[in-house]
C-alpha positions as CSV (number, residue, x, y, z in Angstrom):
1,X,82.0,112.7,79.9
2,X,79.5,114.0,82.2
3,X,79.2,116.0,85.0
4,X,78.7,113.9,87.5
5,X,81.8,111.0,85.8
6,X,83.6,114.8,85.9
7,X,82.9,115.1,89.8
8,X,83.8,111.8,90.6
9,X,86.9,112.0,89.1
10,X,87.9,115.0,90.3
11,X,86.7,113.9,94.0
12,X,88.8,110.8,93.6
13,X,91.8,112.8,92.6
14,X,91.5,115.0,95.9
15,X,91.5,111.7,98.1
16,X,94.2,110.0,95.9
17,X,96.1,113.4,96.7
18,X,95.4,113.1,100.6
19,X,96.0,109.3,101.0
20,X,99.3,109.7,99.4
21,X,100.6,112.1,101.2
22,X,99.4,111.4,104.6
23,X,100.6,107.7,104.3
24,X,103.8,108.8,103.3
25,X,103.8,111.3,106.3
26,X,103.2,108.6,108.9
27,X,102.6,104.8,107.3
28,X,99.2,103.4,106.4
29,X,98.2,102.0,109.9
30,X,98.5,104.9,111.3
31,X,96.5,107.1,108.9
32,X,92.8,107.1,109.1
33,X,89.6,107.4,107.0
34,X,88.9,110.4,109.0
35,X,92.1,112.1,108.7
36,X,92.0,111.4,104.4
37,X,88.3,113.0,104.4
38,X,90.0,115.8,106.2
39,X,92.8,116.4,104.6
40,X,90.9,116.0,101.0
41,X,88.1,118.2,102.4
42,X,85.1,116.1,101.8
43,X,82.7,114.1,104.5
44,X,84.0,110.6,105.9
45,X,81.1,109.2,103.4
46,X,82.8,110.6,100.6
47,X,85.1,108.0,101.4
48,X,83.6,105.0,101.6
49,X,81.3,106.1,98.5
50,X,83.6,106.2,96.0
51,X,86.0,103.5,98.0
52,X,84.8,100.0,100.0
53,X,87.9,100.5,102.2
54,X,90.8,102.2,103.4
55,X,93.0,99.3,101.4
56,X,91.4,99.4,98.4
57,X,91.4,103.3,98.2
58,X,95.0,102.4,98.4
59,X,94.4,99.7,95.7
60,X,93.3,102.0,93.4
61,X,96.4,105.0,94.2
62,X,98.9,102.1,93.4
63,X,97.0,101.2,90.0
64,X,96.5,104.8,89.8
65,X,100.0,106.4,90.5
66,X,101.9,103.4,88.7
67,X,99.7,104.1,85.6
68,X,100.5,107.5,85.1
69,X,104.5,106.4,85.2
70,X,103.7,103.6,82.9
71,X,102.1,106.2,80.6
72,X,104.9,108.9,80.9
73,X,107.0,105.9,80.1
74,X,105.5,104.8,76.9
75,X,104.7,108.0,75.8
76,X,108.4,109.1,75.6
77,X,109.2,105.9,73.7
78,X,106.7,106.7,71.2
79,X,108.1,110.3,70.6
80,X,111.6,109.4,70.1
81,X,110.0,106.2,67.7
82,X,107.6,109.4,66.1
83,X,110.9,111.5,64.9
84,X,112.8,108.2,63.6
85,X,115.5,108.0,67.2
86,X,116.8,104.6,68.0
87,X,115.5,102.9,70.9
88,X,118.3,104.0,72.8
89,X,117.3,107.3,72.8
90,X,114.1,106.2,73.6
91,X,115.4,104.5,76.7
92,X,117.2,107.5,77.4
93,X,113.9,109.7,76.6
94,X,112.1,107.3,79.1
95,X,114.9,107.7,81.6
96,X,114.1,111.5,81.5
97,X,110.6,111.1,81.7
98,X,110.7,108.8,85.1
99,X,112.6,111.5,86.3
100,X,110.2,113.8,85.6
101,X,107.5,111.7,86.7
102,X,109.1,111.3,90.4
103,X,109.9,115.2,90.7
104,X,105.9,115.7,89.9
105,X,105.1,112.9,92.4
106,X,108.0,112.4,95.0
107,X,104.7,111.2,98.0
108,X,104.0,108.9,95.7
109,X,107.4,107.5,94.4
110,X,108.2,107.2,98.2
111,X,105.7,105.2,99.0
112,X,105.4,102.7,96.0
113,X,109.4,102.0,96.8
114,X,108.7,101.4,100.1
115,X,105.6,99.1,100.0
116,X,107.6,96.9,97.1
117,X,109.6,95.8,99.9
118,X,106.9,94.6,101.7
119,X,105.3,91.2,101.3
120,X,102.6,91.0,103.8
121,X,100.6,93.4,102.7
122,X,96.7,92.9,101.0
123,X,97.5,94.6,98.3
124,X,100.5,92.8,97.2
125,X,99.3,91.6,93.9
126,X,98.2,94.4,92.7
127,X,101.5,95.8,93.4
128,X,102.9,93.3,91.5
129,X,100.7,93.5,88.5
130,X,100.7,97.2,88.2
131,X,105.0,97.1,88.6
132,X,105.4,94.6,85.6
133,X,103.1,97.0,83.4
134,X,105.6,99.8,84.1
135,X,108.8,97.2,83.6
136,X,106.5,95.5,80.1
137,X,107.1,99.3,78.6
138,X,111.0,99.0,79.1
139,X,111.5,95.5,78.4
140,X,109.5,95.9,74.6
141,X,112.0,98.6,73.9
142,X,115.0,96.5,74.6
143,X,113.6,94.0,72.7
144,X,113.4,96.1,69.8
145,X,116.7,97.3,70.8
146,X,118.2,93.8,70.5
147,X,116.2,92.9,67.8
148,X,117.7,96.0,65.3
149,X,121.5,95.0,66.6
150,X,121.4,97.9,68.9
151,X,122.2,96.0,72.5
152,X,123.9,92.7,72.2
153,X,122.1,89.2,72.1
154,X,123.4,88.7,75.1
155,X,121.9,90.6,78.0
156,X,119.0,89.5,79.9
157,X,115.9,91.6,79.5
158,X,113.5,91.4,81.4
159,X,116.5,91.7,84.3
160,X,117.9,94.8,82.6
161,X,114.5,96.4,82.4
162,X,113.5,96.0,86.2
163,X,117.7,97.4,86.7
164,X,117.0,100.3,84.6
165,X,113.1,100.9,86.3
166,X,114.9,100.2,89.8
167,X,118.0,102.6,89.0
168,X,115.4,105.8,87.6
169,X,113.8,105.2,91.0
170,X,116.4,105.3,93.5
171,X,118.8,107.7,92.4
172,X,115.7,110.1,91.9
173,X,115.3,109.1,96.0
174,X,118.2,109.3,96.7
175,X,118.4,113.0,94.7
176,X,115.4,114.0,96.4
177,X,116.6,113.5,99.9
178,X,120.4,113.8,100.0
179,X,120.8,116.5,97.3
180,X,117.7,119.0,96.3
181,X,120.2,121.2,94.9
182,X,120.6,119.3,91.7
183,X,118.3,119.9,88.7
184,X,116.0,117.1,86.7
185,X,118.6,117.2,84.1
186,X,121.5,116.8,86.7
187,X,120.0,114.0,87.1
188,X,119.3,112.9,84.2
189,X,122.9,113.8,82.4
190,X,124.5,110.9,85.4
191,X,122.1,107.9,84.3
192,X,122.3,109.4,80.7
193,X,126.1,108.0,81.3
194,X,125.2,105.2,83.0
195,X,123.0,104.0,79.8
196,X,125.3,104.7,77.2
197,X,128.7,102.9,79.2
198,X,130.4,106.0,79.6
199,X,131.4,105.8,83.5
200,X,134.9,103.9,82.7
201,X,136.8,106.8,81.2
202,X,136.2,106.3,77.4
């Protein structure tokens, strides 16, 4: 890569960095061009070089943001697949890694839960584009899972991987906000439960 691919990355990382956290801070209406140059510490032209908008800068932090999960995701399935674990262990291992993902990025995580609740926005289907890529990861490894008589037949996949995205990222929220205190693997150890049906006592 060049120098000047190096620079634009890196220059698009710093306004990815601002945008995300200011919009979290106080919604995307109410955040400005000006206030993202600022915060990132570049010229207002900075901006609108590397970006057409103020929506698709945000565009591009969903794509970018949901890729990195998607690849955190995938990368832990592929470890546990590398040293011969089932593919529970590698929803388990992917478990963890969301986790970790969302204690690395909790702007982010707060805002990409909060805008899939919203359906009037531009950006919409990119939203929902970049959330299935995230979900496609889960739902291959239940099918494998299903496939090697590891999870019944029976369940519903594509449903059970948006439940298990869905659960990662709102009990990591929820953690976040209502109680710091606990640890990543905390964390973890409760859904770890939760996966393997051991909340009933047996």
């Amino acid at each position: 890569m060049d120098s000047s691919s190096t620079r634009r990355r890196a220059t698009r990382q710093k306004l990815y960095d601002a945008a995300v956290t200011l919009i979290a801070e106080q919604g995307f209406s109410a955040t400005t061009v000006d206030e993202i140059a600022e915060r990132a510490g570049v010229a207002k032209g900075t901006v609108y070089y590397n970006f057409k908008s103020k929506t698709e800068l945000f565009e591009e932090l969903l794509r970018y943001g949901v890729g990195l999960l998607t690849s955190s995701l995938q990368a832990a399935a592929d470890e546990t697949a590398a040293r011969g674990g089932t593919r529970i262990e590698a929803l388990d291992g992917m478990i963890r890694a969301g986790l970790g993902f969302i204690d690395d990025y909790p702007a982010f995580t707060q805002l990409y839960v909060a805008e899939l609740w919203r359906t009037n926005r531009a950006w919409q289907p990119t939203l929902l584009v970049v959330r299935q890529q995230a979900v496609a990861v889960v739902e291959t490894v239940l099918k494998e899972a299903v496939e090697g008589g590891e999870l019944s037949r029976e369940i519903d996949i594509p449903l059970t991987a948006a439940a298990l995205v869905g659960m990662v990222l709102v009990a990591a929220l929820d953690w976040q906000a209502f109680q710091p205190e606990r640890s990543v693997d905390d964390v973890h150890a409760a859904l770890s439960r939760l996966l393997h049906g051991r909340v009933g006592g047996r």
